[in-house]
C-alpha positions as CSV (number, residue, x, y, z in Angstrom):
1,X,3.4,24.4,-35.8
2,X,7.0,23.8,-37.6
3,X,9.1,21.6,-35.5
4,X,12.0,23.5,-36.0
5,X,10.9,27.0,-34.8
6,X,9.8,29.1,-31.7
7,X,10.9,28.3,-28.7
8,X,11.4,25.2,-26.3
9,X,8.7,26.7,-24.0
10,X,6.2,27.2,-26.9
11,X,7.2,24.0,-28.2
12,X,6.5,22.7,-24.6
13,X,2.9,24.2,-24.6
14,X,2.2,23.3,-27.6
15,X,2.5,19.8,-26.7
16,X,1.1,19.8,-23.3
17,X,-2.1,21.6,-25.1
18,X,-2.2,18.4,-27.6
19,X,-5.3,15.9,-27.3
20,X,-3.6,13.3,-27.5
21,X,-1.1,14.1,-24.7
22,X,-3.9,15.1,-22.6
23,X,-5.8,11.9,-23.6
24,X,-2.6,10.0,-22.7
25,X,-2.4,11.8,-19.4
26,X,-6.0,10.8,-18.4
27,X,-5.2,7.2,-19.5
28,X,-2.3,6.8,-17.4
29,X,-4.2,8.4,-14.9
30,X,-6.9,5.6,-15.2
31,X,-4.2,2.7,-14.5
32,X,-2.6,4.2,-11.7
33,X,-5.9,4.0,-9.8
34,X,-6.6,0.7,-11.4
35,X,-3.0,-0.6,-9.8
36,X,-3.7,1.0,-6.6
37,X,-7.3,-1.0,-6.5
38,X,-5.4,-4.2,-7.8
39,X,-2.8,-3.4,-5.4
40,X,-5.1,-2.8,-2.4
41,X,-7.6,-5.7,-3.5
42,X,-4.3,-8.8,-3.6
43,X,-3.2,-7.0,0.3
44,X,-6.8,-8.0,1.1
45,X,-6.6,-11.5,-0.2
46,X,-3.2,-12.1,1.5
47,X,-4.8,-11.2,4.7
48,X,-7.5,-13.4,3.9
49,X,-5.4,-16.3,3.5
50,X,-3.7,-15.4,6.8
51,X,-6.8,-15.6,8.5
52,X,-7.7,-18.9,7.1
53,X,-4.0,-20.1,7.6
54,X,-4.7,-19.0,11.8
55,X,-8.1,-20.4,12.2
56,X,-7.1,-23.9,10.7
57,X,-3.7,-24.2,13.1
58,X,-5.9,-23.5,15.7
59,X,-8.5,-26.0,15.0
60,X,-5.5,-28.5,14.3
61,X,-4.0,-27.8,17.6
62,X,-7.9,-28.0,19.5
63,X,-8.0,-31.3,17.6
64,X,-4.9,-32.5,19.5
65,X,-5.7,-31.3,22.7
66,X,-9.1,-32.5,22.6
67,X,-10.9,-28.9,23.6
């Protein structure tokens, strides 16, 4: 297809028919999940450490009372 001629919109489908857009589209597609499991995965481990942060205050604090 020329560049220059037909139409923005068949200039638009011709491009949205393209492999490689639609390869480009399944490959951002691909990161997004992989950022939302990344992004799910390090809220995980911050809770983790919040637990671990909890559990050792309160064996330092039984440790001073003497339970």
């Amino acid at each position: 297809m020329n560049e220059e001629s037909g139409s923005v919109a068949s200039k638009e489908a011709f491009a949205y028919s393209h492999d490689k857009y639609i390869e480009a589209c399944g490959k951002i597609k691909e990161y997004i999940q992989e950022e939302e499991y990344l992004k799910h995965m390090l809220d995980a481990a911050k809770i983790r450490i919040d637990i671990w942060k909890v559990n050792q205050y309160t064996l330092r604090t039984e440790m001073k009372v003497g339970i």
